[in-house]
C-alpha positions in Angstrom: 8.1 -15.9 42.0 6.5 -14.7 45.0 3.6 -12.3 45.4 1.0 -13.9 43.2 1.0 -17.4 44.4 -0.5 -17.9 48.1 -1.5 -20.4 50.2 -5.2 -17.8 50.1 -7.1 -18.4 47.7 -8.0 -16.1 44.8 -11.3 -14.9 46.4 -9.7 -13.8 49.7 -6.9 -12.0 48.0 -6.0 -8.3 48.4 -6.1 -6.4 45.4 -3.9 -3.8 45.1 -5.0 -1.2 42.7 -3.1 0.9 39.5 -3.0 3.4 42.1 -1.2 2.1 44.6 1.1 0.5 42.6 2.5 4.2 40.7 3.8 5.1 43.9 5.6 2.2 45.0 8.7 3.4 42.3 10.6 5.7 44.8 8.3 8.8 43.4 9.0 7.8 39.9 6.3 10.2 37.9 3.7 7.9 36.8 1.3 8.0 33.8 -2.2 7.0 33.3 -2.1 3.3 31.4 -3.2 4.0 27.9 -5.7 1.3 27.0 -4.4 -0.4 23.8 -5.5 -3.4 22.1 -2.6 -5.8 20.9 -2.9 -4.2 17.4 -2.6 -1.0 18.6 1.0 -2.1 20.1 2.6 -1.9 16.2 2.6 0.0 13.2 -0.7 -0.6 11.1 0.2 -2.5 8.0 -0.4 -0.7 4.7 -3.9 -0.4 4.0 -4.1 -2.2 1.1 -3.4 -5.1 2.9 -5.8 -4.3 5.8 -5.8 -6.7 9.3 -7.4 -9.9 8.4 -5.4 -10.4 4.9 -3.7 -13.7 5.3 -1.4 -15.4 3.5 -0.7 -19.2 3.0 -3.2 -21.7 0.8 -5.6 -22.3 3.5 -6.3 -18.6 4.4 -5.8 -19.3 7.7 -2.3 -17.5 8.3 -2.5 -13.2 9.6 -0.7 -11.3 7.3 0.5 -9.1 10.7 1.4 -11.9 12.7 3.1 -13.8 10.2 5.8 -10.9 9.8 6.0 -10.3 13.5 6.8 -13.7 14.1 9.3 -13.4 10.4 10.9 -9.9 12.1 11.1 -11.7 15.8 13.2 -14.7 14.7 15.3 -12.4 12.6 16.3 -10.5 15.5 16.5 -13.4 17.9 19.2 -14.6 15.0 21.4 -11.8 14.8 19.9 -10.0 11.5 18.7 -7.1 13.5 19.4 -4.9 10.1 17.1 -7.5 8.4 14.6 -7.1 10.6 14.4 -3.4 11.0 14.1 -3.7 7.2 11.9 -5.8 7.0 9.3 -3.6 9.5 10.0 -0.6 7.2 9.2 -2.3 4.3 5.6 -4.0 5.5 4.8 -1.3 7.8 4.2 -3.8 10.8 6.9 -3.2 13.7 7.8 -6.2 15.9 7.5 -4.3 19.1 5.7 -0.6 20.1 7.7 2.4 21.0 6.3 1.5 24.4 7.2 -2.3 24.6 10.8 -1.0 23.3 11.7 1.4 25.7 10.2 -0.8 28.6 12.6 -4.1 27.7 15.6 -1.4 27.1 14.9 -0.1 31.3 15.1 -3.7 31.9 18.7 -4.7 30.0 20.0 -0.9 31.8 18.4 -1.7 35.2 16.5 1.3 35.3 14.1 -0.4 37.7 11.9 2.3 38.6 11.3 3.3 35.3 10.8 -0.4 33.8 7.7 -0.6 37.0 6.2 2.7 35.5 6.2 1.9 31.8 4.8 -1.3 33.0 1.8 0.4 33.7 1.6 2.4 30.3 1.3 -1.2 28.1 -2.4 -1.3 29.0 -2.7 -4.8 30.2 -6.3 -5.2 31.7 -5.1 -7.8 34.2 -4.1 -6.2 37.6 -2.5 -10.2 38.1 -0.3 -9.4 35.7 1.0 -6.4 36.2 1.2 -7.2 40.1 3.6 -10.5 39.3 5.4 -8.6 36.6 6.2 -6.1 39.1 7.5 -8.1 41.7 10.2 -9.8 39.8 11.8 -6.7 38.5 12.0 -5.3 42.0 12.9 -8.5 43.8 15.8 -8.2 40.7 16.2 -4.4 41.7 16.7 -6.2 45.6 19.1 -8.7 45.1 21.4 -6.5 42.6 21.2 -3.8 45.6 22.5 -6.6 47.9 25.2 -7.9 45.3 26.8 -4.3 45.3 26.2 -4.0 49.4 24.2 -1.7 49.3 21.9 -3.2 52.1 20.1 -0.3 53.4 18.6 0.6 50.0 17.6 -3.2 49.8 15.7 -2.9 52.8 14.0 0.3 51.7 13.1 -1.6 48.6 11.7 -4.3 50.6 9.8 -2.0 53.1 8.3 0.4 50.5 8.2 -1.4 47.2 8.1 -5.4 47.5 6.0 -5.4 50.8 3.3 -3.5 49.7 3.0 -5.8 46.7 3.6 -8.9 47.6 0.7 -10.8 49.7 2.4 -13.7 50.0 3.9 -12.6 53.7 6.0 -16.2 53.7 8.0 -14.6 50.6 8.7 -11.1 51.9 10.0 -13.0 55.4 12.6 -14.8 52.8 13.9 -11.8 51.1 14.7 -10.6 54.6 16.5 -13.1 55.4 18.9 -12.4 52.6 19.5 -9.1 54.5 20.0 -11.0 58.0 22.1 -13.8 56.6 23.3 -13.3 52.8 24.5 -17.0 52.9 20.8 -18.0 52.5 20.1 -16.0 48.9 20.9 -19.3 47.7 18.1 -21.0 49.4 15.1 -18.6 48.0 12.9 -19.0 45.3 10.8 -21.7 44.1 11.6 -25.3 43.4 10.9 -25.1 39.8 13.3 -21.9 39.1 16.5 -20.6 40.0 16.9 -17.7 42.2 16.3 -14.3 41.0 19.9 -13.1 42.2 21.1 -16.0 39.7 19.5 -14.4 36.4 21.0 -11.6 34.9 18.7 -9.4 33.3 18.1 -10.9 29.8 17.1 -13.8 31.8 14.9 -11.8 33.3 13.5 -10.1 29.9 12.7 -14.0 29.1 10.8 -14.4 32.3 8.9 -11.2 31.9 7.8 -12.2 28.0 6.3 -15.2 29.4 3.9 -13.7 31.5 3.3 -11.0 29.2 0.4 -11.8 26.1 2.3 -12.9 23.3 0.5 -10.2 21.3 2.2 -7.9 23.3 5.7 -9.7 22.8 6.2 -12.4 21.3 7.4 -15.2 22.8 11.1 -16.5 22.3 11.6 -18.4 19.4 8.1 -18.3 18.1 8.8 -19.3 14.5 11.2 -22.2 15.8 8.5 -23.8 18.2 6.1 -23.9 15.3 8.6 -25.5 12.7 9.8 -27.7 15.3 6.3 -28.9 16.0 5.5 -28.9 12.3 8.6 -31.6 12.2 7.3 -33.6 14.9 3.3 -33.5 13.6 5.2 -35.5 10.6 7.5 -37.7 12.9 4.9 -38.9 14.6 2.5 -39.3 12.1 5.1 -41.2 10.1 4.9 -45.2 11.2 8.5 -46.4 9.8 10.3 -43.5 10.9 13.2 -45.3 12.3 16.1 -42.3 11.9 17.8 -39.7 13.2 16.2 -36.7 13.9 18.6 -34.3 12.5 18.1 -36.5 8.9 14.9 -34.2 8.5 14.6 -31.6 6.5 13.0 -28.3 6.4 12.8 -28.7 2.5 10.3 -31.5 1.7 7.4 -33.1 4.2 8.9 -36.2 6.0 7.8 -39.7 4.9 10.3 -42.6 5.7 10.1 -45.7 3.9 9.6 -49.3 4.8 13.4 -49.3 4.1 14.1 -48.0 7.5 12.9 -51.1 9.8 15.3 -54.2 9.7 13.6 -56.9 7.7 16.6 -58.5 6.3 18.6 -61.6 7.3 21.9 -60.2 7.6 23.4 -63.2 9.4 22.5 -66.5 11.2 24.2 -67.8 14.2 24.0 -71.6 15.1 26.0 -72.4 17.8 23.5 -73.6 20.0 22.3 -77.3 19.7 18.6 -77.3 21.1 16.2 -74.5 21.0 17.0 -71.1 22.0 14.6 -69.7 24.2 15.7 -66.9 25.2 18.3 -63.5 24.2 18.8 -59.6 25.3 20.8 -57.2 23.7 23.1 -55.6 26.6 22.8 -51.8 27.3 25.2 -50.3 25.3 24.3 -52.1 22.5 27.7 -54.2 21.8 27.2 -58.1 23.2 23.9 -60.1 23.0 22.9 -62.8 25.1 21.5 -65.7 24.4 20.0 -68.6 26.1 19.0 -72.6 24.9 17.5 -75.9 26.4 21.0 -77.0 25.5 21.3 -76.0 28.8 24.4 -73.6 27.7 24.2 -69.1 27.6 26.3 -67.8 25.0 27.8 -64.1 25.0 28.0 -62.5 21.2 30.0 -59.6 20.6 28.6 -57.0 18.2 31.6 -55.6 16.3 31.5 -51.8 14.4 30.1 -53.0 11.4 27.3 -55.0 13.2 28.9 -58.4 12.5 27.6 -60.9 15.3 30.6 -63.3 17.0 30.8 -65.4 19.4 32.7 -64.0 22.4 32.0 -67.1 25.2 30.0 -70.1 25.4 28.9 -70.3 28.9 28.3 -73.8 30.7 27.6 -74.7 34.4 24.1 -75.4 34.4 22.2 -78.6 34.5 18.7 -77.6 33.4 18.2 -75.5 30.1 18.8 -71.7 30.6 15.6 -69.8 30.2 16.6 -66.1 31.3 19.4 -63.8 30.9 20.3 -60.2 32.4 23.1 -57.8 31.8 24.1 -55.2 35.0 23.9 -52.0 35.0 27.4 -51.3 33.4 27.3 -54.7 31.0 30.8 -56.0 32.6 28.4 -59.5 33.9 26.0 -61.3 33.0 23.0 -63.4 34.8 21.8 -66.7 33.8 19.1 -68.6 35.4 19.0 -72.2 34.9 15.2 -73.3 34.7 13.8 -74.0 38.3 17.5 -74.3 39.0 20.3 -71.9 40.3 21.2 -68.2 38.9 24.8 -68.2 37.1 27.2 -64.6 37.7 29.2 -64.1 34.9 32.2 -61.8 33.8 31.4 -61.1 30.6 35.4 -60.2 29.7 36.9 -63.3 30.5 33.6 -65.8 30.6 34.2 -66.9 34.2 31.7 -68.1 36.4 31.9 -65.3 39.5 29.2 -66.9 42.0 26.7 -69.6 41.7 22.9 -68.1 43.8 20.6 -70.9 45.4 18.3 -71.9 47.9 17.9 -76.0 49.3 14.8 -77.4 48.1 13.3 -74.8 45.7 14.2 -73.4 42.3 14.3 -70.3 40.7 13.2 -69.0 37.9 14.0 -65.8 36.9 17.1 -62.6 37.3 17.7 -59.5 37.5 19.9 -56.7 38.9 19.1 -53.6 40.7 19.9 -50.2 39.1 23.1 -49.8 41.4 24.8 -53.4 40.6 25.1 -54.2 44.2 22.4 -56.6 44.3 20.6 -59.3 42.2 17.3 -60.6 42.7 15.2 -63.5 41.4 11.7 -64.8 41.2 11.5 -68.2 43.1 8.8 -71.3 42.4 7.4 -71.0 45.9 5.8 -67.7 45.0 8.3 -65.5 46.3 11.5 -63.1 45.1 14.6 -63.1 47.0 17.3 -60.4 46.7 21.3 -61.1 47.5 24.2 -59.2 47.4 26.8 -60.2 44.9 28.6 -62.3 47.4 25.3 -64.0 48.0 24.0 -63.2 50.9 20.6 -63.2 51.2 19.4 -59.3 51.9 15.7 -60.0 52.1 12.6 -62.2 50.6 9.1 -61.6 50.2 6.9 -64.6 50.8 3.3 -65.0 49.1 1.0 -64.9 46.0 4.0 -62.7 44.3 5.4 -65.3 41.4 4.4 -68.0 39.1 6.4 -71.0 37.5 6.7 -69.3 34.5 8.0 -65.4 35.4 9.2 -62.6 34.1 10.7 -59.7 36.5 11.6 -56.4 36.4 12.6 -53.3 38.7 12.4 -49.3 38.0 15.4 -48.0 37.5 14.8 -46.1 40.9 14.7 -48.8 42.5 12.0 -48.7 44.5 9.2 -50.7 42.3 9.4 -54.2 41.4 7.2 -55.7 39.1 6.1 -59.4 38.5 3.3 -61.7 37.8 1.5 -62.7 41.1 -1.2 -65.0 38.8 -2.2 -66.2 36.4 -4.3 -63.0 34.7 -2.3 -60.3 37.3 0.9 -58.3 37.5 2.1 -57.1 40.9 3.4 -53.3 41.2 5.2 -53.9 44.5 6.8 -50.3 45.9 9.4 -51.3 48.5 9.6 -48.4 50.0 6.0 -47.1 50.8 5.0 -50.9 50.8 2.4 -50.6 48.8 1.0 -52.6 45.9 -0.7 -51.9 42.8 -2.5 -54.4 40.3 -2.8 -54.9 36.9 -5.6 -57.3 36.2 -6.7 -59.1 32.7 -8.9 -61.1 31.2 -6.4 -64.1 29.9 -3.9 -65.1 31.2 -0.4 -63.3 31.4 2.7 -65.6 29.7 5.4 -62.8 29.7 6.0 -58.9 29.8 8.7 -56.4 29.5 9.4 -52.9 30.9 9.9 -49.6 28.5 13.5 -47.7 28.9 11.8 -44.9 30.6 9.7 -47.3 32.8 6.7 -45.7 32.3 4.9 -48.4 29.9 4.4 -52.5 30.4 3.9 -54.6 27.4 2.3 -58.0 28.4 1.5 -61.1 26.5 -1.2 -63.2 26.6 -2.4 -66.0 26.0 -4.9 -64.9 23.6 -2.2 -64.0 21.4 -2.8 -60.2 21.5 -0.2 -58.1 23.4 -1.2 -55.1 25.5 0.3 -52.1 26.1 -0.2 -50.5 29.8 0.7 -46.8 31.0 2.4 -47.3 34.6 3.2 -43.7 34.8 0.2 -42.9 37.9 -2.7 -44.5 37.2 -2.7 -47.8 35.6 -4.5 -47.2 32.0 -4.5 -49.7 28.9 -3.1 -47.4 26.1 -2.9 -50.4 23.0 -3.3 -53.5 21.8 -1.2 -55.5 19.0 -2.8 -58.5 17.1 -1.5 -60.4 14.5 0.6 -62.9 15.9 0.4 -66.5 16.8 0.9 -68.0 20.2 -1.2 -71.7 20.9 1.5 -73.5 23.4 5.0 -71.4 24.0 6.1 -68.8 25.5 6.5 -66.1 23.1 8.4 -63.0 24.2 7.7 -59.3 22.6 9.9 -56.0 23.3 9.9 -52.5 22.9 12.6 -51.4 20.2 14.0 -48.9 17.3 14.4 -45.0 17.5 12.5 -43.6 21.4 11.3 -47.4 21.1 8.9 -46.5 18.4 8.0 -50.1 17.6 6.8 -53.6 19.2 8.5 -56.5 18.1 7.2 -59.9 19.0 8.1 -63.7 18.1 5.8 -65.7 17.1 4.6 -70.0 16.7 4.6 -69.3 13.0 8.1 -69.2 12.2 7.5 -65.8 11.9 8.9 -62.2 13.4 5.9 -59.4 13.9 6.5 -55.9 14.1 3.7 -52.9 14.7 4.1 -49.5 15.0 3.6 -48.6 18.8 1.7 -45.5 18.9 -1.0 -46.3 15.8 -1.1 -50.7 16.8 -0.7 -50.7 13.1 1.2 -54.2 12.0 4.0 -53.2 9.4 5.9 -56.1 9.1 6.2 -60.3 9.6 9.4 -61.2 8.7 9.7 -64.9 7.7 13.1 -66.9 8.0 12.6 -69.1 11.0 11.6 -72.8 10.6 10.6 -73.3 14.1 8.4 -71.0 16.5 10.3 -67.7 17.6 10.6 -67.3 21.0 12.1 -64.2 22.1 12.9 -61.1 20.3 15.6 -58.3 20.9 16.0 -54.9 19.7 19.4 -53.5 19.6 18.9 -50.4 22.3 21.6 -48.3 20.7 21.4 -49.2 16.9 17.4 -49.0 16.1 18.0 -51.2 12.6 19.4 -54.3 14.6 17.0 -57.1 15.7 17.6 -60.2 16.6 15.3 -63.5 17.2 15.7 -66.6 19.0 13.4 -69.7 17.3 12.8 -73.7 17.9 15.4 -73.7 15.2 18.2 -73.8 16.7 19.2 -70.3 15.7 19.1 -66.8 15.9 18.6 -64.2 13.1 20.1 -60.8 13.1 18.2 -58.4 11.2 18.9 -55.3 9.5 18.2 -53.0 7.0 17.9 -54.3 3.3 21.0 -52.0 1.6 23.3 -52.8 4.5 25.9 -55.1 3.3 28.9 -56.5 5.8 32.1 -55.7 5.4 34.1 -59.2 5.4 37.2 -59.4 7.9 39.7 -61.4 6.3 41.0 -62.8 10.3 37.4 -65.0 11.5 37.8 -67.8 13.6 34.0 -67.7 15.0 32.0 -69.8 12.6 31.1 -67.3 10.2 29.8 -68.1 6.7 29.4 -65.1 4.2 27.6 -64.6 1.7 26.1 -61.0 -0.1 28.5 -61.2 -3.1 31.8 -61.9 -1.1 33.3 -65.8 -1.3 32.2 -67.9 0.9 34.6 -70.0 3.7 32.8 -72.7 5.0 33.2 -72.8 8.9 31.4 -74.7 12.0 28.8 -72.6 13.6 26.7 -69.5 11.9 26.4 -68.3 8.9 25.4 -64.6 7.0 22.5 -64.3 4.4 
């Protein structure tokens, strides 16, 4: 709202008196504030119980504020009998007589009056009061305007608002809603709507928040602390892996180990060499997957989580080290190693469009947020972007990729991200052209973007991983040890419930998993006879993993009591196990 914020600042600011405010209510009668501390604004409790008794184990809870907060979130429910109860029975009233009749002028529009009981609460800040008054009469303005009654808007402006407000730029915008009515729309701050917009509950909200919650208490009170009681456990808690809504107000929150997938559920073996690479797609239902067979295969993920093979992709003549899904999952990108980028639609497997320039190779993909381009890191240091028919849209040329590179854009668009050498990571903005850096000591092998872009996990070659904030300035939030990396490129991810958890492969046979926000190292999950080399979390279904090893195969993983339902219709190469009889068939097999 207007009339407390400036472009002055607070030194040069005309204040405006107690006085001069009382007669600013259309010579509402006015009387002298009564100077009140925030006890004196209830009912003294009983005096047996006397102000500082507390209640709780730790003596650290006020008896008075404890109710109030009770009586408040009884009333904000519905149980307004409860609560009026409950004040008669402790002797501590939610609001004073004065607070009461002042948020009663406010729901009956009795502006005038609402201004002058303003003045009887006894706030000691002027700032206060001043902004408080401003948005009930800029509410008294526009409701004038809404019934047409300009004229008494205007004399609202003139004698009431303008005196208040010092902000001059705010009282020329209310006018304008008397010169042209089609621009009411238009006022107000960025970060609110329009005061015409609010009714006047709205407006009661807006009023408790600048008021001192020991003069009301803000909205939902007891809510925000239980809520933030729930999430002090969430957090705290390093396999929480569920829903939300699975908490309970009954017991403190603990999950178990049980909740991170660390069982073999099933093994596929379709591919013939070593898979080096595999992404989940967006909305969680195919995986891709990647070998120096030179082949991409597309899995589908049925209800139950099963894994099948949906299309086995050839075309390429070097093995396929990277994969991307678009936007909307309907195609698929592979990228032949120092080779050509493959379009795929991932419906009927069909090769849509084949991306490549004479003489060089490329060696990495991805899409931008829109689907309506593709770009690619290339081996003579640059990254080229094409439109799906393959025309070449643009290339920038320079110290921007290495042999080995991983990729990414925002999912604005405007930032693409990429390793530029050996120990740095290039921020590249396209549109303000400007470039940020990321520098470490070892060298960088591979890295991945968070959902919400805002964090970078990098691997190096000193097998530790590292987490970095991206949001603003560039700062190193964590580091994840444990692991082994000596020769390969080993590939890490973000993953599980708000991507809670960092899952990496590893050179011993072996998949690592740490808890993100403590580093902590919950699990290594052995299985794999040959290094892992890629790891992918499931974004929808946070107990779903899946690695890619040297093996030849890839392991799905998911929690230990989930058991697969068997179809009795499988023609994909499916073994099962888990108590149900086997049928021996040509490709994968479930644990």
């Amino acid at each position: 709202m207007g009339g407390v914020e400036d472009e002055e600042p607070a030194t040069k600011r005309t204040k405006v008196s107690f006085e001069e405010l009382r007669g600013l209510s259309n010579g509402s009668s006015f009387i002298e504030p009564v100077s009140a501390s925030s006890s004196d604004l209830m009912a003294r409790p009983l005096a047996s119980e006397g102000d500082k008794e507390v209640v709780g184990s730790k003596g650290i809870i006020k008896r008075v504020e404890f109710v109030r907060i009770i009586a408040n979130a009884l009333y904000s429910l519905g149980y307004k009998k409860s609560c009026a109860h409950l004040e008669e029975e402790s002797g501590i009233r939610l609001h004073s007589s004065v607070i009461n009749v002042f948020m009663q002028q406010i729901l009956d529009g009795n502006w005038d009056g609402s201004v002058s009981t303003l003045l009887k609460i006894g706030l000691s800040d002027e700032r206060i009061v001043l902004s408080a008054s401003l948005q009930i009469l800029e509410q008294k303005f526009f409701e004038l305007l809404d019934a047409e009654k300009v004229m008494d808007a205007l004399k609202t402006l003139r004698t009431e608002i303008a005196p208040l407000c010092i902000n001059k730029s705010r009282v020329r915008e209310l006018s304008s809603c008397i010169i042209a009515p089609s621009q009411c729309n238009l006022v107000g701050s960025c970060s609110q709507d329009t005061v015409r917009s609010k009714s006047r509950s709205k407006l009661l909200l807006e009023l408790r928040k600048l008021l001192s919650p020991t003069v009301m208490i803000p909205e939902d009170r007891l809510e925000h602390l239980v809520e933030q009681a729930l999430l002090l456990q969430r957090n705290a808690c390093i396999f929480h892996n569920s829903l939300d809504n699975e908490m309970s107000l009954y017991t403190d929150h603990l999950c178990g180990r049980d909740q991170i997938p660390s069982q073999t559920l099933q093994i596929l073996q379709e591919h013939k060499d070593e898979v080096w690479f595999l992404q989940f797609s967006h909305n969680g239902k195919y995986l891709a997957s990647s070998s120096n067979d030179r082949s991409a295969i597309i899995w589908e993920v049925d209800v139950n989580g099963g894994v099948s093979l949906k299309h086995r992709l050839f075309g390429h003549q070097k093995p396929v080290c990277a994969a991307s899904w678009s936007p909307d999952d309907h195609e698929l990108l592979t990228c032949g190693l120092e080779e050509v980028i493959r379009r795929w639609d991932v419906s009927s497997g069909e090769c849509l469009h084949v991306y490549e320039k004479a003489g060089i190779g490329l060696v990495s993909c991805g899409w931008f947020p829109d689907g309506k381009w593709i770009f690619s890191g290339v081996n003579d240091k640059s990254i080229c972007m094409w439109q799906l028919d393959g025309r070449e849209l643009q290339c920038w040329k320079g110290q921007r990729t290495l042999r080995i590179s991983d990729l990414e854009i925002t999912n604005d668009g405007k930032q693409i991200i990429s390793i530029c050498r050996e120990n740095a990571i290039l921020l590249l903005n396209r549109e303000a052209n400007t470039e940020r850096l990321i520098e470490e000591d070892q060298t960088v092998t591979t890295f991945s973007l968070s959902r919400d872009n805002r964090f970078l996990l990098v691997n190096l070659l000193d097998q530790e991983i590292h987490l970095w904030n991206i949001d603003g300035d560039l700062k190193l939030v964590a580091k994840y040890k444990g692991h082994k990396r000596t020769r390969f490129v080993i590939r890490s991810c973000f993953g599980g419930l708000a991507q809670a958890f960092i899952a990496s492969g590893s050179e011993d046979s072996q998949v690592y998993i740490w808890h993100r926000g403590s580093g902590e190292l919950i699990e290594a999950l052995p299985g794999h006879s040959g290094a892992v080399n890629c790891v992918s979390w499931n974004p929808v279904n946070p107990h779903m993993l899946a690695s890619a090893s040297d093996d030849h195969t890839i392991r799905i993983w998911g929690l230990n009591e989930l058991r697969m339902k068997r179809k009795d219709t499988h023609s994909n190469g499916v073994h099962y196990c888990n108590g149900v009889p086997e049928r021996s068939l040509k490709g994968s097999h479930w644990l």
